[in-house]
N, C-alpha and C positions, 0 to 999 in steps of 0.2 A: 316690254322693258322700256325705262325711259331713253328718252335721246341722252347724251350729254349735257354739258352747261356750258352755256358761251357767253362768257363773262363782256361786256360792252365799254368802252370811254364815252365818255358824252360827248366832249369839245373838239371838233374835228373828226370825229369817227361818224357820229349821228346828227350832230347839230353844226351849223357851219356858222362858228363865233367870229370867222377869222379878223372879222371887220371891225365888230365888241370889243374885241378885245386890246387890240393894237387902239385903238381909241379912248378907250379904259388908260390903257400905258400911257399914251401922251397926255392926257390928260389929267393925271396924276401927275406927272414930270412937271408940267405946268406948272400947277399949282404947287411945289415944291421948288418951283425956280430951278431945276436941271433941264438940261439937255433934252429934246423929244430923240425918246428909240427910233434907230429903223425897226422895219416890220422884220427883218433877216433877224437881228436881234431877238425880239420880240417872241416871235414863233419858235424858237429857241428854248424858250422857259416855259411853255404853254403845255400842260401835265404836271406839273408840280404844286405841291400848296402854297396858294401865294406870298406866303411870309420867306419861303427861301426862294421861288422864283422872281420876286421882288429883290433880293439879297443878289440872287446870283446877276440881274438887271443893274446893281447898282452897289455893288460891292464894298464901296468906301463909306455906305453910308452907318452913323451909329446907330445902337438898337433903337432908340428913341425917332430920329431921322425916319429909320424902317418902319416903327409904326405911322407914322403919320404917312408915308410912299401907300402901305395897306390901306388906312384910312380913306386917302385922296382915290384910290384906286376904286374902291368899293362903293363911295359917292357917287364918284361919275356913270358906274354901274345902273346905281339906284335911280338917276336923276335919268338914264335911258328906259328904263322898266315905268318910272313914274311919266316917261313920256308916250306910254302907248310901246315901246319896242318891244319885241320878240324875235330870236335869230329863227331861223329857218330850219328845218330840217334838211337834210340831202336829200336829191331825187331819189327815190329808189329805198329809201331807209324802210319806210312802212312796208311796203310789199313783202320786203327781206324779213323783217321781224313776224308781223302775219303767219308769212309760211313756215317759219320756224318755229313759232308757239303752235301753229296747227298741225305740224308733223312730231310736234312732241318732244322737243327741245325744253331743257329750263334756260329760263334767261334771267341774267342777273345784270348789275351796273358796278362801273371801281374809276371812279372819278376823282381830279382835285380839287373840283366843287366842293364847296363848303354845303352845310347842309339845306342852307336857303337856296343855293341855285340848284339842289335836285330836286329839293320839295315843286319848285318852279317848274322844272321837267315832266318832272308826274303829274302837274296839273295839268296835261297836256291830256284832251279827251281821247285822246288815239293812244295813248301813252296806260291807260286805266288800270287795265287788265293784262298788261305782255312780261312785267317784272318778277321773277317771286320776292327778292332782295335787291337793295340798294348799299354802296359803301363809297364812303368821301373821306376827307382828310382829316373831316374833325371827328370821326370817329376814331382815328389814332396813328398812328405813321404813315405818312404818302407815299408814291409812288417815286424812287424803287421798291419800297418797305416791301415783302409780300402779305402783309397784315390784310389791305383789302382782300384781295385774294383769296387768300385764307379763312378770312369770316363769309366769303360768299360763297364757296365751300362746304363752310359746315351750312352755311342758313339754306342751300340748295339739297343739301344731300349727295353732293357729289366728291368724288375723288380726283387728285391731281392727272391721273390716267385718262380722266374721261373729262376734264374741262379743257378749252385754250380762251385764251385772253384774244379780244379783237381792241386797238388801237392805231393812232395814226402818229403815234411818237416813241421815238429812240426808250423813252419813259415808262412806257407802255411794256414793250418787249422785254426790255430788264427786268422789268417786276416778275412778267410772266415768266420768266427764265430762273429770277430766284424762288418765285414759289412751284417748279418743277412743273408745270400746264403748257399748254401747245401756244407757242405765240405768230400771233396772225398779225399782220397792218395791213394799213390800207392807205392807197396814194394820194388822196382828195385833200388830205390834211395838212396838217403843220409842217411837220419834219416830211423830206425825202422819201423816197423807195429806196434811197442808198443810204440814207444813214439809217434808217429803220434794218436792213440788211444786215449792215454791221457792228447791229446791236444783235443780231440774232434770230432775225424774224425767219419763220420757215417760207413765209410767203407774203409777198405783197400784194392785194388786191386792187385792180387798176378800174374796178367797176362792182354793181353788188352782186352782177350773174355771175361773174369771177370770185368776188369773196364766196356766196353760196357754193361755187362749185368745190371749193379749199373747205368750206365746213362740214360738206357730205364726203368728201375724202378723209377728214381726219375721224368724222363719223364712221367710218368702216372700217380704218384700224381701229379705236376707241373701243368699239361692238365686239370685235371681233378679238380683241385682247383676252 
């Protein structure tokens, strides 16, 4: 019998953008002559697609304004990727996926990546073979939407009883809350263990033996349903 599916975030859950990205924000701001975010700001809106976490960043600006905030934003992106950059993964991230495609887990991805930064992900030689689906923003309503979700779902073969979402934002949890799947976070990231909490997380993972142990836990009620 299969494992479950354990749906993934990229930004903060497996990859550690947090430096990208808040650098990405100022440097857009820049160039738009506003104000540089704090990072408290910043990591605040990191899980949503960037056209409204941009908005929710900068709220007064008009739609025109906002495209060029996305613009600048996606530049400075480009102009680190064209410099040789690559974020990192977490310690711990491979081990954790490994043994979970090896004990027969589906694994999926539901990220606010557009679909250039997950193609960028998968390029990742370790990355080759651990996915069966991927799902981002511009396939169709972000995250809270449960549409990710839901398409990684059907493309897994799995039921809402037998997946949970793993993320490290308030963002995350909600989704996985609207699309009725077990919601996990994990502390390394963006948002808090306490707003992830108060978003509804069943657990927050403070390390990956910690998350592994919350995955084979909700693996045996799962199974055992």
């Amino acid at each position: 019998m299969s494992r479950p599916l354990a749906v993934f975030d990229i930004d903060g859950t497996l990859v550690d953008s947090r430096a990208s990205i808040f650098r990405a924000s100022c440097e857009a701001a820049q160039t738009l002559g506003l104000p540089e975010p704090s990072y408290d700001r910043v990591r605040q809106i990191v899980g949503l697609t960037l056209d409204k976490a941009l908005h929710v960043l900068e709220p007064s600006l008009t739609d025109a304004e906002l495209a060029d905030f996305v613009a600048a934003f996606q530049a400075s992106f480009r102009a680190m990727y064209d410099a040789g950059h690559q974020e990192e993964l977490y310690p711990g991230v491979m081990d954790t996926l490994r043994r979970l495609k090896r004990d027969g887990w589906r694994l999926s991805l539901a990220t606010g990546q557009n679909r250039r930064g997950v193609a960028r992900n998968l390029a990742r030689p370790e990355w080759s073979d651990l996915f069966l689906s991927s799902h981002c923003a511009a396939d169709g309503p972000g995250k809270p939407d449960p549409a990710m979700l839901l398409a990684a779902m059907t493309a897994c073969g799995a039921d809402a009883a037998s997946t949970t979402m793993i993320g490290d934002t308030s963002h995350d949890i909600t989704m996985a809350l609207n699309a009725g799947v077990h919601p996990l976070g994990v502390g390394w990231g963006f948002h808090t263990c306490e707003e992830q909490v108060a978003a509804g997380a069943h657990h927050v993972a403070v390390d990956f033996p910690d998350l592994e142990a919350a995955l084979e836990r909700f693996a045996s009620t799962a199974l055992a349903a």
